[in-house]
C-alpha positions as CSV (number, residue, x, y, z in Angstrom):
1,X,0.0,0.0,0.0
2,X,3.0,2.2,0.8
3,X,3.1,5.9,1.2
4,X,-0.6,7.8,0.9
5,X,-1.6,11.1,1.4
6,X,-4.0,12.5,4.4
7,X,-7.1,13.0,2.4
8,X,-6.6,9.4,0.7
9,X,-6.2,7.6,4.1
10,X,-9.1,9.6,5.5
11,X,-11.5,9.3,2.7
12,X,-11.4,5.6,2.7
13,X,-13.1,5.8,6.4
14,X,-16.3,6.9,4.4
15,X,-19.4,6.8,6.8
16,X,-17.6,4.0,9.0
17,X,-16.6,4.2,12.6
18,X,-12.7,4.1,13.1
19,X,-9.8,6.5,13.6
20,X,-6.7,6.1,12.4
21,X,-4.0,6.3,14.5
22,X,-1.1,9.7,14.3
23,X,1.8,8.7,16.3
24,X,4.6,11.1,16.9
25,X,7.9,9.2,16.4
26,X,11.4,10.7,17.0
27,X,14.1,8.0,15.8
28,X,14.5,5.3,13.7
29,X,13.3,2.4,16.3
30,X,9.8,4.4,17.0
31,X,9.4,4.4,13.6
32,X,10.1,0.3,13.0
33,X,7.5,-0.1,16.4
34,X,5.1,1.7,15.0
35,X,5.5,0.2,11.4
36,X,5.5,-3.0,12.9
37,X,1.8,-2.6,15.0
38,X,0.5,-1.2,11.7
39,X,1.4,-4.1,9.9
40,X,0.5,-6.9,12.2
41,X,-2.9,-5.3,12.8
42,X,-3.4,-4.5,9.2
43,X,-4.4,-0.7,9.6
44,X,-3.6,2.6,8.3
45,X,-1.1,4.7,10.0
46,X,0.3,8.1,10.3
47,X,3.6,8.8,11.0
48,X,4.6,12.4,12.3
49,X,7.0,14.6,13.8
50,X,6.4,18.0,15.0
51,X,8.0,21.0,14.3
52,X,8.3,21.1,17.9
53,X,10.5,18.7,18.3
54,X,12.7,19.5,15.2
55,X,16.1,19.8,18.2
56,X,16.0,16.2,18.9
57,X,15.4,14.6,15.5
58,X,16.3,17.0,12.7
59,X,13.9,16.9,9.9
60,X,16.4,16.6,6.9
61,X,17.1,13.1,9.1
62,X,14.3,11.7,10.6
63,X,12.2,12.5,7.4
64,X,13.6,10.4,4.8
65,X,13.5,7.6,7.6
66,X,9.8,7.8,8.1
67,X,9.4,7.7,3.9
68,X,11.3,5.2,3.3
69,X,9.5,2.7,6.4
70,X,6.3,4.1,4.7
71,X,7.4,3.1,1.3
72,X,8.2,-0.4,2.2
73,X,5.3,-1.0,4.2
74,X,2.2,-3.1,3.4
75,X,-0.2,-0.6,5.0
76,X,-1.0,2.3,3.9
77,X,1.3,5.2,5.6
78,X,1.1,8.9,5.7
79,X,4.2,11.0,6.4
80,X,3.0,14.0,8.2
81,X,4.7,17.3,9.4
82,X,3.0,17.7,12.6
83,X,1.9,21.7,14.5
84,X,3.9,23.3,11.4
85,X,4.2,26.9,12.2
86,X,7.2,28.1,10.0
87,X,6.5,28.6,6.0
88,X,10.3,27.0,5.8
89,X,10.1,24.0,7.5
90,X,7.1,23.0,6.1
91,X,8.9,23.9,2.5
92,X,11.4,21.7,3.7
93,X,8.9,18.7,4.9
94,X,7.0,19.2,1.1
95,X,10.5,19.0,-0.3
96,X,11.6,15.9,1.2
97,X,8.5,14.2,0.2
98,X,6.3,14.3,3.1
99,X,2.4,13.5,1.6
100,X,0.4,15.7,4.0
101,X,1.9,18.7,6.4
102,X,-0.3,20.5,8.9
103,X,-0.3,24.7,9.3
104,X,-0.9,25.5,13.0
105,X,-1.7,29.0,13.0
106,X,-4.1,29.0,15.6
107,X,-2.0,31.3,18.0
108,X,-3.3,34.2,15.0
109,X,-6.8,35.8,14.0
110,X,-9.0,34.1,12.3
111,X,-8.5,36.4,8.5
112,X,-4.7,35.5,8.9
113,X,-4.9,32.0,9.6
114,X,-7.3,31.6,6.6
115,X,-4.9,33.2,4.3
116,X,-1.7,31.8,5.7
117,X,-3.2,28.1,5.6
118,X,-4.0,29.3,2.0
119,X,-0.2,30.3,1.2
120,X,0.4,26.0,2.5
121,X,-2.6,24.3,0.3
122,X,-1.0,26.3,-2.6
123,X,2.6,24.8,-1.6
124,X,1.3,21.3,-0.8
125,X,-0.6,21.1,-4.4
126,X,2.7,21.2,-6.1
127,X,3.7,18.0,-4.4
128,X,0.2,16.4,-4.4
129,X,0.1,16.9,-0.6
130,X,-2.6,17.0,2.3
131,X,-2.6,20.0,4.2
132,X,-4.2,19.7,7.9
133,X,-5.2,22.9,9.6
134,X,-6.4,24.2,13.9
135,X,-8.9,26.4,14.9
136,X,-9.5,27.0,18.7
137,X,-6.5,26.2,20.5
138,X,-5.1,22.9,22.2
139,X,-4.2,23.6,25.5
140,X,-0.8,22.3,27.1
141,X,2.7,22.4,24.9
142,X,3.9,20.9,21.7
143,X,7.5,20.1,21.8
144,X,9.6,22.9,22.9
145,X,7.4,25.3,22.4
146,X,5.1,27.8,25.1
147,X,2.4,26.5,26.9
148,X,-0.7,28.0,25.7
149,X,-4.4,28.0,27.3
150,X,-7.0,26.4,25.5
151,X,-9.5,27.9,23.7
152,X,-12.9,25.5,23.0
153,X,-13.1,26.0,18.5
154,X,-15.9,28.5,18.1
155,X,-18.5,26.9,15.8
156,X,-19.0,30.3,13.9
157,X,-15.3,30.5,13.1
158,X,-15.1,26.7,11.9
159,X,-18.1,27.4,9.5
160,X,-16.0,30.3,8.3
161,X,-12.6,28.9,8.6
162,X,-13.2,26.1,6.0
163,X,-15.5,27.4,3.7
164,X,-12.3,29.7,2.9
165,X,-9.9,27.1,2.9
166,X,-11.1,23.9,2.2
167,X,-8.3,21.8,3.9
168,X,-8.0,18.0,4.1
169,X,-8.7,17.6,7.6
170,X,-9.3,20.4,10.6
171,X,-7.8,20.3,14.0
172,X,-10.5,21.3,16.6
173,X,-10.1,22.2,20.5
174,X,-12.4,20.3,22.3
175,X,-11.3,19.8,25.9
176,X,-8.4,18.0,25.4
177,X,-4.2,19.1,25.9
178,X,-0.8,18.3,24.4
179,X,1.1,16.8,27.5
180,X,0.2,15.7,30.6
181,X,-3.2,16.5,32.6
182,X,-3.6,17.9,35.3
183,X,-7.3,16.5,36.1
184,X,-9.3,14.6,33.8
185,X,-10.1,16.4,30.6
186,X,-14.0,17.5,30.2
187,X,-14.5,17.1,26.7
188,X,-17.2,19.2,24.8
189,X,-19.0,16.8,22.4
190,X,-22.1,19.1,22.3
191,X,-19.4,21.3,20.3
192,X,-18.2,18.4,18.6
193,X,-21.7,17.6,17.2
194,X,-22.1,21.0,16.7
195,X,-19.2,21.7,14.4
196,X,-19.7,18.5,12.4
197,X,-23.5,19.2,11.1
198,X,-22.0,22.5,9.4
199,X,-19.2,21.5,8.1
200,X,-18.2,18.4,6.1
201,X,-14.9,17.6,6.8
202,X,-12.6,15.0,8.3
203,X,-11.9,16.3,12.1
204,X,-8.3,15.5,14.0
205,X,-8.0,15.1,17.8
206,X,-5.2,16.4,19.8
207,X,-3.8,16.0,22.9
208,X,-5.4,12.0,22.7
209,X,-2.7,10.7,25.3
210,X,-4.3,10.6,28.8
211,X,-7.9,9.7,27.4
212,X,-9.3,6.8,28.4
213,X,-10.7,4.6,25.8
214,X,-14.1,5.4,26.3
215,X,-13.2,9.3,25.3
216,X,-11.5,8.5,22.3
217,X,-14.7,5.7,21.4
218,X,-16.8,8.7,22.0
219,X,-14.8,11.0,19.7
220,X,-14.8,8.9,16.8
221,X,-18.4,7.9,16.9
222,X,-18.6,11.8,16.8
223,X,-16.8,12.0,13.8
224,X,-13.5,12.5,14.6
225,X,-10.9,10.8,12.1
226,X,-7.3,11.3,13.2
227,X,-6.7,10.9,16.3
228,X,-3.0,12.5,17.6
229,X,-1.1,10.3,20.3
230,X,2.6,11.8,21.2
231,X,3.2,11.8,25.0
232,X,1.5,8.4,25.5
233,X,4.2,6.6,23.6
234,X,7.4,8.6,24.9
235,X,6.4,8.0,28.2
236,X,6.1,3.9,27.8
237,X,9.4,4.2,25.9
238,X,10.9,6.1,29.0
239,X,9.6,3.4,31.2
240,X,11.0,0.5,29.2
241,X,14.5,1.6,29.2
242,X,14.3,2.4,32.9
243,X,13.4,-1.4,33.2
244,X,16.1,-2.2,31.7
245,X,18.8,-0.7,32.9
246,X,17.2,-1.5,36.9
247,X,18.1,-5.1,35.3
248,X,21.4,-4.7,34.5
249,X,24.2,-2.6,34.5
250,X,26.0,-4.6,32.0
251,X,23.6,-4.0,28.9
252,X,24.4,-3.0,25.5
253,X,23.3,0.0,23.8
254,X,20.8,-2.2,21.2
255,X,19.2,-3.7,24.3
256,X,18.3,0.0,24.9
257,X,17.2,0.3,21.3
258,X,15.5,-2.4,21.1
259,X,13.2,-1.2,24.0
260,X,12.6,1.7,22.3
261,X,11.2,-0.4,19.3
262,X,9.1,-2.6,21.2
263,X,7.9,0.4,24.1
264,X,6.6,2.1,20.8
265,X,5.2,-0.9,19.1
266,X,3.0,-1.5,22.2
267,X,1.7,2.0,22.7
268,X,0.4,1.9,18.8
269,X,-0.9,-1.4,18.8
270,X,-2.6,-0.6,21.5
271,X,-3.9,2.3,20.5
272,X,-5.1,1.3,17.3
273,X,-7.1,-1.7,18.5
274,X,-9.1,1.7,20.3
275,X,-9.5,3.2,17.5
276,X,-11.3,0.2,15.5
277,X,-8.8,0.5,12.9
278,X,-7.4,-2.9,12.4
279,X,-7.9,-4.6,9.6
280,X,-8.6,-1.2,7.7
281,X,-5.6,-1.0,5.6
């Protein structure tokens, strides 16, 4: 099936109930895990990194990894540039092949975001790219970037925000945050319900890690079609490698990686079997 774009992967979902599954990787062995759930569970996957996080695995690096995985895989993959805020790196994602990039510019006004989001579908379409867009804002923090208070997506400014821009698939703030919670999210699915009877178009989740299954079950039944995971799957990597090196002091650095791999490969596998996506791809 090899690499897809956004809007191919999520127009195959058509009017059934499943998410697919965005996992944030950052090296070569998250990417292998994550390649390796997909394919044993036969379902789509997205692959991403986030501009965010652009210190610890440098795009012109970690990019050509994540194509080539998708390339060789027998699932369909998509290669994403996730929370995209500068017109250069997401140049550089386009460039390198990526088949969908999201614009965040949900930190401006509502005029500027439409036409900045329309500056990206113009430089996706030369690659045959997706382009994935936010309104309202996520609360917590992407990568190494600011904090930010979250702001619930205005139904009003959805309505207007895509009948300007007609992107492949619309970030909405609905209750949840990048990061760590500090109580358990209260997510708005009147606003959910709300924003999908006036607009027709694919809806991503962020800030999914920390849910419980029954929130994300709720969300997709509600429409929502990519579903972001990030923190979930760094902390079960952290874990891992504690576990090993409590075991030994003696181990070798690919027992480390190997962790990595298999810390990742559990956290999407998982994940996916949530979403209803197995089998999809």
């Amino acid at each position: 099936m090899s690499l897809v774009t956004l809007e191919n992967a999520l127009s195959k979902i058509g009017k059934e109930s499943y998410g697919i599954g965005a996992f944030n990787v950052a090296n070569m062995e998250m990417v292998m895990g994550a390649i390796k759930a997909a394919e044993e569970l036969k379902s789509p996957i997205i692959l991403q990194v986030a501009e965010g996080r652009l210190r610890y695995s440098p795009l012109h690096l970690i990019g050509p990894a994540m194509i080539a995985a998708a390339k060789a895989a027998s699932i369909p993959v998509v290669v994403h540039l996730d929370h995209g805020f500068s017109m250069e790196v997401i140049a550089q994602a386009l460039e390198l092949g990526f088949s969908s990039v999201m614009f965040d510019g949900s930190a401006y006004v509502l005029e500027k975001n439409i036409d900045m989001t329309n500056e990206v579908k113009k430089m996706a379409k030369k690659y045959g790219a997706s382009v994935e867009a936010e309104i309202g804002k996520v609360g917590g923090s992407e990568g190494d970037y600011k904090s930010v208070e979250m702001l619930i997506t205005s139904v009003a400014d959805a309505k207007t925000f895509y009948e300007n821009t007609q992107v492949d698939a619309l970030a909405i703030a609905i209750g949840t945050a990048h990061g760590h919670y500090k109580e358990q999210p209260k997510l708005q699915f009147k606003r959910l319900e709300e924003i999908t009877q006036i607009i027709d178009c694919p809806l991503v989740l962020h800030g999914g890690s920390g849910l419980t299954p029954d929130d994300f079950k709720n969300c997709i039944q509600h429409k929502i079609k990519k579903v972001n995971i990030a923190t979930a799957s760094f902390e079960n990597i952290a874990h891992k490698v504690g576990e090993v090196a409590k075991r030994s002091k003696n181990n070798t650095f690919f027992q480390y990686l190997d962790a990595v791999l298999e810390a990742t490969y559990e956290n999407v596998k998982n994940h996916i079997l949530i979403f209803g996506s197995q089998n999809k791809g």
